[in-house]
Every structure is written in structure tokens, then in C-alpha cells.
C-alpha positions as CSV (number, residue, x, y, z in Angstrom):
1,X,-58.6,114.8,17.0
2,X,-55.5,112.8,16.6
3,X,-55.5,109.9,14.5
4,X,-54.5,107.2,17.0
5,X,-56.9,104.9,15.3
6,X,-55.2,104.1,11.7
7,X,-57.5,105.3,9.5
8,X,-60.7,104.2,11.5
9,X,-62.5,104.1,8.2
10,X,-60.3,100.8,7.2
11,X,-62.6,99.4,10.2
12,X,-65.9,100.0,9.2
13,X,-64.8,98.4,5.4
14,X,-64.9,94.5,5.8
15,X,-61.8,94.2,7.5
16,X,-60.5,91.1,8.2
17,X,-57.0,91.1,10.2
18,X,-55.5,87.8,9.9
19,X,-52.3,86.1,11.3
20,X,-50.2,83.4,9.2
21,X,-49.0,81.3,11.4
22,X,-46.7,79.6,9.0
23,X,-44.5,83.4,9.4
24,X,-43.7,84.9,12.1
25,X,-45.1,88.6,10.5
26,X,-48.3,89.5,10.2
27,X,-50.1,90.7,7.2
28,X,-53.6,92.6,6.4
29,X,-56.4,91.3,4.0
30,X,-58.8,94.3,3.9
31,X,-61.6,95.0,1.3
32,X,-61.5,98.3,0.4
33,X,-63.9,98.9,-1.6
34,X,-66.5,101.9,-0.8
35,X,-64.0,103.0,2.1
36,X,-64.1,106.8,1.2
37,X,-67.7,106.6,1.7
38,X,-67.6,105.7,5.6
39,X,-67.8,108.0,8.3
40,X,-65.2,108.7,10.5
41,X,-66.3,107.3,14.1
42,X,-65.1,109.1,17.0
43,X,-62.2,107.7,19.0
44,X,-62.5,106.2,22.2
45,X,-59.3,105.2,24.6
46,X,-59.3,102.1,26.7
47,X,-58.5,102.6,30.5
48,X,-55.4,100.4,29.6
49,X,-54.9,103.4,27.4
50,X,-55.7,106.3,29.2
51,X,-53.2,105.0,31.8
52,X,-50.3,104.8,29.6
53,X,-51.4,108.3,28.1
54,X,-51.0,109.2,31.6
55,X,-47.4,107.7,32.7
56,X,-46.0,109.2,29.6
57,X,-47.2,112.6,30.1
58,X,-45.8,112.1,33.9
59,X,-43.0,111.5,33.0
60,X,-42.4,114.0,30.6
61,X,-43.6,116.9,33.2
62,X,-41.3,115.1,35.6
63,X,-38.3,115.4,33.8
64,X,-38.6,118.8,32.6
65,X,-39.3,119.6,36.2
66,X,-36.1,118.2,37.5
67,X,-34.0,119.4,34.9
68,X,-35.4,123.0,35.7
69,X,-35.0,123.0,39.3
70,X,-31.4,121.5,38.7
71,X,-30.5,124.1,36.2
72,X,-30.3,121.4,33.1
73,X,-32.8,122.7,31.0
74,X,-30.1,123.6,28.3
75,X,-31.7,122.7,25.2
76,X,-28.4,122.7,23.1
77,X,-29.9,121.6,19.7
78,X,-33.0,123.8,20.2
79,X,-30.1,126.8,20.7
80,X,-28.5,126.0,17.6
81,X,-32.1,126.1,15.8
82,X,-33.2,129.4,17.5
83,X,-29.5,131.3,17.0
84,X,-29.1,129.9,13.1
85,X,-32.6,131.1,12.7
86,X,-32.4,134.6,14.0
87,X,-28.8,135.2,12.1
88,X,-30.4,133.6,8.8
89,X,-33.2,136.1,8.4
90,X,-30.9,138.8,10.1
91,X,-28.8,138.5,6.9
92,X,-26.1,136.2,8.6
93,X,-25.1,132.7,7.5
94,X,-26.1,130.2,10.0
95,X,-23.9,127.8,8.9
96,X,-20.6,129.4,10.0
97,X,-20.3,129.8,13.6
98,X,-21.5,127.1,16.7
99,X,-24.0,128.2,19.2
100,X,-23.9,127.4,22.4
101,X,-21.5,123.9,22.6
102,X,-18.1,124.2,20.5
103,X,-20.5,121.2,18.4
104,X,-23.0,123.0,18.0
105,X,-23.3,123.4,14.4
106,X,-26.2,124.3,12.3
107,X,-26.1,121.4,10.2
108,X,-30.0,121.2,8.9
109,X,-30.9,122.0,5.3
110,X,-31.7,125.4,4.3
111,X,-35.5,124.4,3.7
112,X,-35.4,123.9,8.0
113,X,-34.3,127.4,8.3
114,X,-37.8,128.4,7.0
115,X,-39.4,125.4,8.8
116,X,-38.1,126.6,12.5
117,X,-38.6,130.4,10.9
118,X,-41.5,131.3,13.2
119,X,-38.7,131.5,16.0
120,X,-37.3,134.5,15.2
121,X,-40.7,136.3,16.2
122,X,-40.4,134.7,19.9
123,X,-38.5,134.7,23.0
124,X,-36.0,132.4,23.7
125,X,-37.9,130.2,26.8
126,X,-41.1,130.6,24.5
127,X,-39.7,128.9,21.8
128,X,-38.0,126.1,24.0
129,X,-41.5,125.1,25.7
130,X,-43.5,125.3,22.5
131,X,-40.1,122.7,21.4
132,X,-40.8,120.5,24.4
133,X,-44.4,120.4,24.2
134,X,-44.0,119.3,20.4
135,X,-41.5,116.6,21.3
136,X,-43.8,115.3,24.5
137,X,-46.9,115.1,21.8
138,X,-45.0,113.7,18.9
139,X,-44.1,111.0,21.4
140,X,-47.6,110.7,22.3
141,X,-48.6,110.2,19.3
142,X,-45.8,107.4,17.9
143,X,-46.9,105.2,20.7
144,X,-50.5,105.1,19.8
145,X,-49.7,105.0,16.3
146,X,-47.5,102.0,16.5
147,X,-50.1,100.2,18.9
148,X,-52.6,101.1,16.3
149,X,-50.4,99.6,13.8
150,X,-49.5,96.5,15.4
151,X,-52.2,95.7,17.8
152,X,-55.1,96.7,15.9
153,X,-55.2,96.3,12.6
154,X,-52.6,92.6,13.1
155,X,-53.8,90.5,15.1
156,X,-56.5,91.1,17.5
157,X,-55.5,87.9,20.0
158,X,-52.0,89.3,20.1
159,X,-52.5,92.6,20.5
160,X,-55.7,93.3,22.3
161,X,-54.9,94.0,26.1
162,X,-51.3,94.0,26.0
163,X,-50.8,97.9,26.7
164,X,-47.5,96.4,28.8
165,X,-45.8,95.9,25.1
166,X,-45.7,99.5,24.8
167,X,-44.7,99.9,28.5
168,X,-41.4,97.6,27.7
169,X,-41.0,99.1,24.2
170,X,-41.0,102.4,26.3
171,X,-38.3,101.7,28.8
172,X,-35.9,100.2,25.6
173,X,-35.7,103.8,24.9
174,X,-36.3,105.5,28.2
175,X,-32.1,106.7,28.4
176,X,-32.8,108.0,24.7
177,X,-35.5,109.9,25.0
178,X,-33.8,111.7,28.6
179,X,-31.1,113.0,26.4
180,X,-33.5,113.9,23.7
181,X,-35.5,115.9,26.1
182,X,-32.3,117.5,27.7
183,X,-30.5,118.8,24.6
184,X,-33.9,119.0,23.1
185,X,-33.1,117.9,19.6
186,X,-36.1,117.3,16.7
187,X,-35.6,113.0,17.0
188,X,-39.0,112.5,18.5
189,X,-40.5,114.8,15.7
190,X,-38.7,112.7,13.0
191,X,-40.1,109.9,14.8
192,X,-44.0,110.9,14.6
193,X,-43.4,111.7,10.7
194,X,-42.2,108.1,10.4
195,X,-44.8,106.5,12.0
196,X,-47.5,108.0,10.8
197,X,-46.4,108.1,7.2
198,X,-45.7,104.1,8.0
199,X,-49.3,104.0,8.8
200,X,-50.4,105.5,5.5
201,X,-48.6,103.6,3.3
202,X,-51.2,100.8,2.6
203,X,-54.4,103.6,2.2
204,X,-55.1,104.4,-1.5
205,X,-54.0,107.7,-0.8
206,X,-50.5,107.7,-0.5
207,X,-49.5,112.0,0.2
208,X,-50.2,111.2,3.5
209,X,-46.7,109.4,3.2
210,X,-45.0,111.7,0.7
211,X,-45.6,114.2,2.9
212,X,-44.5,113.2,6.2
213,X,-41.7,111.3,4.7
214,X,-40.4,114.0,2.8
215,X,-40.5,116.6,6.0
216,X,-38.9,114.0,7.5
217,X,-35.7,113.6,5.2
218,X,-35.2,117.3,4.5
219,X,-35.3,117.7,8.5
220,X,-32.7,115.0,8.5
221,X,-31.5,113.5,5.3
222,X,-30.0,110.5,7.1
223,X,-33.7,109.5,6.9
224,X,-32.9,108.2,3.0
225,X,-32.4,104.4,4.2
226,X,-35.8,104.1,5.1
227,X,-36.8,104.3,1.4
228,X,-34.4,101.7,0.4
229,X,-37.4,98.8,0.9
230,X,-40.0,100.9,-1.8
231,X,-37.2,100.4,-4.5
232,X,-37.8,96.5,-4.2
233,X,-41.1,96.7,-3.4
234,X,-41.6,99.3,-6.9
235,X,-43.2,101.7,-4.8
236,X,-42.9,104.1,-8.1
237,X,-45.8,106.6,-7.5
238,X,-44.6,106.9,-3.8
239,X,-41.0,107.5,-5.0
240,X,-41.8,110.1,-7.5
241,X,-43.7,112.2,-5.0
242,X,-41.3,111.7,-2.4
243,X,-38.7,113.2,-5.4
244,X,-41.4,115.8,-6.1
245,X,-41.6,117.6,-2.5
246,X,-37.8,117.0,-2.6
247,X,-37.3,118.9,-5.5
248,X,-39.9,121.7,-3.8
249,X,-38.0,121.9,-1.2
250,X,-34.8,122.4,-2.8
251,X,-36.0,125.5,-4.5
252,X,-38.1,127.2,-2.3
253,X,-35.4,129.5,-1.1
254,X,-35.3,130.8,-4.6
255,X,-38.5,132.8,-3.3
256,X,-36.7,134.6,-0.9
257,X,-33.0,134.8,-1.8
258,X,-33.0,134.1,-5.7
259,X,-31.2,131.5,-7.7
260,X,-27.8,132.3,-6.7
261,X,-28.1,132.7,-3.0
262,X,-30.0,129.5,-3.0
263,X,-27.0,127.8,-4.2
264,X,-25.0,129.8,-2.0
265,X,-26.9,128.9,0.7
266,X,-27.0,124.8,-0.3
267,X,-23.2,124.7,-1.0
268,X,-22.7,126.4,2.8
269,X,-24.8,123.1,4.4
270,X,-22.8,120.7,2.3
271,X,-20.0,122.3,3.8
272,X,-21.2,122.2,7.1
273,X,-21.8,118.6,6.5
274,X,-18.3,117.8,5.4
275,X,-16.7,119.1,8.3
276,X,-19.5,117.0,10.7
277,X,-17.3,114.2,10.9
278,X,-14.2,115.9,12.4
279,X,-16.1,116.9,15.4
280,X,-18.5,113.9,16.2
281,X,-17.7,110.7,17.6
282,X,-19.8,107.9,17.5
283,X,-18.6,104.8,19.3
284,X,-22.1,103.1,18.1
285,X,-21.3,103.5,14.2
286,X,-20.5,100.2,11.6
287,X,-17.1,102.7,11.2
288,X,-15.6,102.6,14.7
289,X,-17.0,98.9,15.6
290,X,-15.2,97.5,12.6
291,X,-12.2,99.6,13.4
292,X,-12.4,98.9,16.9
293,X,-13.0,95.0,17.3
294,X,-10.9,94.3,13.6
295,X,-8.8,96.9,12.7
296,X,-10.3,98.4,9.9
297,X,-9.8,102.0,8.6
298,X,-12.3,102.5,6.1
299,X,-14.8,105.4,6.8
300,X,-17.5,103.7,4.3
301,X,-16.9,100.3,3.6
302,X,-18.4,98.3,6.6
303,X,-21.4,100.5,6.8
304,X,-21.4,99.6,2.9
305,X,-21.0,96.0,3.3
306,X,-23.7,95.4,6.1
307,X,-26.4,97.6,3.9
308,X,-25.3,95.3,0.7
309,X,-26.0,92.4,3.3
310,X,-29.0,93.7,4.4
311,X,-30.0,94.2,0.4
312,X,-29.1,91.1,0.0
313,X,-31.4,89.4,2.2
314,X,-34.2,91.2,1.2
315,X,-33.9,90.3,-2.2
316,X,-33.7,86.8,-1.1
317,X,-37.0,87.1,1.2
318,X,-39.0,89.1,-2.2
319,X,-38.1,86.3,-5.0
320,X,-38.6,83.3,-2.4
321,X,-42.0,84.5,-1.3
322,X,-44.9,86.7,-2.9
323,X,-44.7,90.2,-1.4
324,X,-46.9,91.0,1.5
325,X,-48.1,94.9,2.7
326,X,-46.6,94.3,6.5
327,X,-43.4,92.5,4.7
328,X,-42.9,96.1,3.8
329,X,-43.5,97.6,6.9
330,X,-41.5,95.2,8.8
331,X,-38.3,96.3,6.1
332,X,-38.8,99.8,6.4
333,X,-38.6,99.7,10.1
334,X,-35.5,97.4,10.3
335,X,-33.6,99.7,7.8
336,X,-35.2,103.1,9.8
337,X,-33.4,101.3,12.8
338,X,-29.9,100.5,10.9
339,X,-29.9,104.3,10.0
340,X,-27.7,105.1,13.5
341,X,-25.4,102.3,13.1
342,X,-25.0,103.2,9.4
343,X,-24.0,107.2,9.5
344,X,-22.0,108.6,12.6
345,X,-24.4,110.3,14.8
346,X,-25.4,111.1,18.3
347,X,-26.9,108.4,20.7
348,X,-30.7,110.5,20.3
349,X,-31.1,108.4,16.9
350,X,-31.3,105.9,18.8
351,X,-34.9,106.5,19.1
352,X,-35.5,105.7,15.3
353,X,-35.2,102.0,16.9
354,X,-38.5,102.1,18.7
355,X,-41.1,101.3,15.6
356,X,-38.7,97.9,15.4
357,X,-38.9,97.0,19.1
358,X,-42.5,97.6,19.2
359,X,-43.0,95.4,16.2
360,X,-40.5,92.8,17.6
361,X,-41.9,93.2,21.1
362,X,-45.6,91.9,19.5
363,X,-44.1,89.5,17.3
364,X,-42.0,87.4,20.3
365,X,-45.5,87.7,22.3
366,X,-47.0,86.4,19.4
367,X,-44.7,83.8,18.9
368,X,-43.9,82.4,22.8
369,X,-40.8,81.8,21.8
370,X,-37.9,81.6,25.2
371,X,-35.2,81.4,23.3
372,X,-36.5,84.7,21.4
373,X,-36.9,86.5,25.3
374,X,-33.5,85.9,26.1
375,X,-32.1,87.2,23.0
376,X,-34.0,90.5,23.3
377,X,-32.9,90.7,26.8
378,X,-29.5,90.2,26.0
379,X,-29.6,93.4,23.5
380,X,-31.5,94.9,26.0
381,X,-28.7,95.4,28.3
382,X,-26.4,97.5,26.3
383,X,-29.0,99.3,24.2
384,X,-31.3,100.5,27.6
385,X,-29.1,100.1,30.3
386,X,-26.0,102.4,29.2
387,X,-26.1,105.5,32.0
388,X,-23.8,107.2,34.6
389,X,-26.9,106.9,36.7
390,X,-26.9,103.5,36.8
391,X,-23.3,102.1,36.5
392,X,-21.3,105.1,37.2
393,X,-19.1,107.1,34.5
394,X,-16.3,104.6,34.6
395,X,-18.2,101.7,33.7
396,X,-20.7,103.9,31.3
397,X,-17.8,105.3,29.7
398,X,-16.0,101.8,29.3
399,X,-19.7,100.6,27.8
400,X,-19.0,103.9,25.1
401,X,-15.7,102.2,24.2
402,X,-16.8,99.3,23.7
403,X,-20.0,100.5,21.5
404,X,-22.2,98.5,23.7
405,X,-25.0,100.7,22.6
406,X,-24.8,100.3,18.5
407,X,-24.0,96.4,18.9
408,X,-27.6,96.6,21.2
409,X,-29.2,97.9,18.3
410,X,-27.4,95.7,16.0
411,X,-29.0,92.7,18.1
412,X,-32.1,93.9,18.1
413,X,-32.2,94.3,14.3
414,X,-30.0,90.8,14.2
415,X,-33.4,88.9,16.1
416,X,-36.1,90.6,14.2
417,X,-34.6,89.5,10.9
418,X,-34.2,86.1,12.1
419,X,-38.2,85.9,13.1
420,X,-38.8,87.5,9.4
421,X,-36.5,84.6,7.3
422,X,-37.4,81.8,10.0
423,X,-40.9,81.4,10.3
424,X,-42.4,78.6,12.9
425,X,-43.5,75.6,11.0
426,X,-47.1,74.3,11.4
427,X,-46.3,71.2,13.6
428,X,-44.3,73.9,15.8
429,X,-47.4,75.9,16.3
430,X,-49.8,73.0,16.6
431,X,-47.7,71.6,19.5
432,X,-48.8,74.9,21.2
């Protein structure tokens, strides 16, 4: 059965969950010892739970539904994947022509070609429900992962009950995850990987991590800023398996097409890559905000300069404090959320934002703070609020110029770093 729980074992080992109230993060004192030896306990879903299981498989049906009886059900990235595919193992190079939209590029390593391979042995509409049904589970599973995460194993006072957490962190990406189900793209998978790896990361065993992390980054290799956080926290043995399954991955087309048309092959997606920028615009990016609002015309340099910021701080927040576990969870999420502002992409990425907003959602609870509420609504508008639905194209598309939805993000990032390097001060949390 899914493991919603986090490592229910961690549970049955003397676990004591604590919360600083001195910081505004959490962090996790848990004896370990003798924790192989406990039985796993079955899981059991609260009604709180089961309801929210509930609303997101509605809504998932739903909007397959309605995209079906409207004739939307196009699926563009899942075209790209099934047409590369088919012309890869048909002797073709996938990374050549577009399939489907004039953007629509196979621009996946060649390790993915072997990943999505089993489509090549399946009708088109097969392939595309099998797609949707992985999307709809992995974001089944993110949810209860993050609650499991951040409600559980934090603090029980904060998170015990407050299923509506998940309900708001839902409708922050509600507009994302419409588009990711209507060009069915592989977001929501990179999403699971993340989570659950995230989850891993403070068991003794640590391939749970290396494995999902590494699936993740050769699926999308944008994915590398979320290990930016184990180089200060000298997350070595994590690295060098993360470099490991990298390496695998690199060379296991060597089985099947030899040394030289594995090269081949690698030089043709590096290509591929090159020529990405000159077809996608992404209002959201560092590169058109900082070209838009001052002028710039660098296509590095202010993505650069926020990351060196962001490096910055975080060196600041390891040498004035001892390092905590959850410090690095809450760093790994913040730079997993930077990753769309950081690279031009499409608005699906977006999604990577949602392990942030969940922790950030618990943390403001936590914390009671007004001032907090207002700031998260105030990123809320632009970065869940942006649709023709809603405002109409003009106003949507005048929201797209302005790159509404990257400065949202940006926000959102902005408050959750302030809550990390500000912590409330005993007298503050005595008054309450």
C-alpha cells in the first residue's frame, strides 16, 4: 500500500516531534535506534482524509470528463513522448522533427526514451489514460506525503485536523495543475519523486532518495537546483549516489545502440536543448522580469545573481545557527520552487511550488501571524488567480506581460524565507 504514512516505523521508535518556538520551522528529535526491527502497521485514513482523497479524485474525473466531451483532451506533451518514442525504436531520431504543436519538441534525455519505451507496444488513447491515471495518482500521493511530512511527524497541535491546509495549498495550484492535465505533461510525476524522496532524506537509508531524485533529474534536469542545499549541508554519500545513478543513466544506451550512437544520441538532446530557448517564452522567468521592469539584456545574469543571493543567505542561516534536519527540508523546497523563475519554462512548473506552499501554509497556521495572511494572499493573487476563465484574455494576457505569475512565486518564496531568518521571539509567543 502507498506510503502516505512517512515511514510509519519512525512512529513506533520513541518519536518525539517537537516545535521550537524560538523559529518559526520545525525540526524532528527521533531515536532511532532498533527502528528496522518494527513492524510496519497498517495505514488507516481519517474521514478528514478520505474526504479530501475524495474531492481530488473528483475533480480529476471531472476534468478529464469535460475536456473529453469538449474535444480538449489533446495531450500535447504526452504526443511528443508517444511520437519520439515510436520513431526512436523505429530507427528515427526523435529529436529532429515537433509532434503535434510547431513547440513540440522532444527535448527529454535519451535515458526517457527507454523510460516512456513501453509505449511503443500500445495504442495511442491507451497510453494517454494509463498517462492521466499516473498523473491523478502521483498527485494523490504528493498531497498525503506532504501532510505526512508536515503535519505528522512536526508538530502534532499544528497539524492534527487541519486537512483545510491542504485544501488551500490545493487551490494555489488548481490553474497549474488544469493545464498540466490538458497538455498532459510529466510535472505531477516529477512532483511525487520530489516529495517522496524529501520524505526519505532523514531515514538511515538514503536510496530511497538517490533513487527518486535521480529519476527525477534525468526526467527533467532543471531539477539540479534542488540539490544545491546537500552541498552546504555535506550531504556527501547522498551526492555520490545521486552522481552514481547519473552516470548509469548516461550509459545505458550503450546496451542498445553502442558507444558511438550513445553519443550521437546525447549530442542530438543537447542540441535540442540549445534551440529551446528560441521557441519558448516565459514571461515568469528572472530573464524577462529583469528585462522587463529594468532593462536588462542578459540571458543569465539575474537568474545568476538571485541564486548567488539565495546562496548567500543560506550560508548566513548555516554558520549563525547549528544545522537542523527540517532546515534542510525547508531549503530544498524553497530552491525546488525557484527552479521556474530560474530557467525559462512553461507555467506547469509551477507546480514544483506546492511542497513550499504546503510548508508555508503550516508554518503561518502555526505562527498566527496577520501580517503573514495578508502577504500570502497578496502572492496569491497573481500566482492562482491568472486565467481567461476568470478575468478574460485581455486582462489574463495583460497579467502574462506583466509576469504576474513568476513575481507570485517569487512572493511566496520572498515570505517563507522571511519566517526561516525571522523567527518569533519568546515574549512574542508568550503574549499568545
Amino acid at each position: 500500500m502507498i506510503s502516505c504514512r512517512l515511514d510509519q516505523r519512525l512512529f513506533d521508535a520513541q518519536m518525539t516531534a517537537c516545535y521550537r518556538r524560538e523559529s518559526t520551522y520545525f525540526y524532528l528529535k527521533i531515536d532511532i535506534q532498533h527502528v528496522k526491527e518494527q513492524p510496519m502497521k497498517s495505514i488507516r485514513f481519517t474521514k478528514s482524509e478520505i474526504g479530501f482523497t475524495v474531492f481530488l479524485l473528483l475533480f480529476c474525473f471531472l476534468f478529464v470528463f469535460v475536456e473529453m466531451a469538449n474535444n480538449k483532451l489533446w495531450t500535447n506533451d504526452f504526443r511528443v513522448y508517444y511520437g519520439a518514442v515510436h520513431d526512436f525504436f523505429n530507427g528515427k531520431n526523435p529529436y529532429v522533427d515537433n509532434y503535434g504543436l510547431d513547440s513540440g519538441y522532444f527535448k527529454y534525455p535519451p535515458f526517457t526514451l527507454y523510460l516512456f519505451g513501453v509505449l511503443k507496444w500500445i495504442p495511442f488513447w491507451i497510453g494517454q489514460f494509463i498517462h492521466l491515471f499516473l498523473l491523478a495518482s502521483s498527485l494523490l500521493i504528493s498531497m498525503f506525503v506532504l501532510r505526512e511530512m508536515t503535519f505528522y511527524i512536526v508538530e502534532p497541535s499544528v497539524g492534527k485536523r487541519r486537512i483545510w491546509l491542504l485544501y488551500v495549498g490545493f487551490l494555489c495550484v488548481a490553474i497549474h495543475l488544469t493545464r498540466e492535465f490538458h497538455m498532459g505533461n510529466i510535472n505531477l510525476i516529477l512532483l511525487v519523486l520530489f516529495v517522496v524522496g524529501l520524505s526519505k532524506i532523514q531515514s538511515e537509508s538514503i536510496w530511497w532518495t538517490a533513487i527518486c531524485w535521480s529519476l527525477m533529474t534525468i526526467l527533467k534536469p532543471i531539477m539540479i537546483l534542488a540539490f544545491v542545499p546537500l552541498l552546504f549541508y555535506r550531504k556527501w554519500k547522498l551526492i555520490l549516489y545521486l552522481g552514481g545513478l547519473g552516470i548509469t543513466f548516461f550509459l545505458f544506451p550503450v546496451l542498445h545502440l553502442g558507444w558511438g550512437g550513445n553519443l550521437t544520441l546525447w549530442m542530438d538532446w543537447f542540441k535540442s536543448i540549445a534551440a529551446h530557448g528560441t521557441y519558448i517564452v516565459s514571461e515568469n522567468s528572472l530573464k524577462y522580469l529583469s528585462s522587463f521592469y529594468f532593462g536588462t539584456q542578459s540571458e543569465w545574469i539575474p537568474s545568476l545573481v538571485v541564486l548567488l543571493l539565495l546562496m548567500g543567505v543560506l550560508t548566513f542561516q548555516c554558520v549563525r545557527k547549528q544545522k537542523q534536519q527540517f532546515d534542510l527540508m525547508n531549503w530544498v523546497v524553497l530552491f525546488t520552487a525557484f527552479t521556474p523563475n530560474f530557467f525559462v519554462t512553461d507555467t506547469e512548473h509551477f507546480l514544483l511550488s506546492l511542497p513550499l506552499l504546503v510548508f508555508l501554509l503550516v508554518q503561518l497556521a502555526a505562527r498566527k501571524s496577520a501580517v503573514g495572511w495578508v502577504f500570502f494572499g497578496i502572492g496569491f493573487v497573481p500566482f492562482s488567480l491568472n486565467a481567461n476563465d476568470l478575468w478574460g484574455r485581455k486582462i489574463s494576457d495583460y497579467f502574462d506581460q506583466l509576469g504576474a505569475l513568476g513575481i507570485g512565486n517569487l512572493l511566496f518564496i520572498g515570505l517563507f524565507l522571511v519566517l526561516i531568518l525571522f523567527p518569533e521571539t519568546k515574549t512574542e509567543n508568550s503574549e499568545k
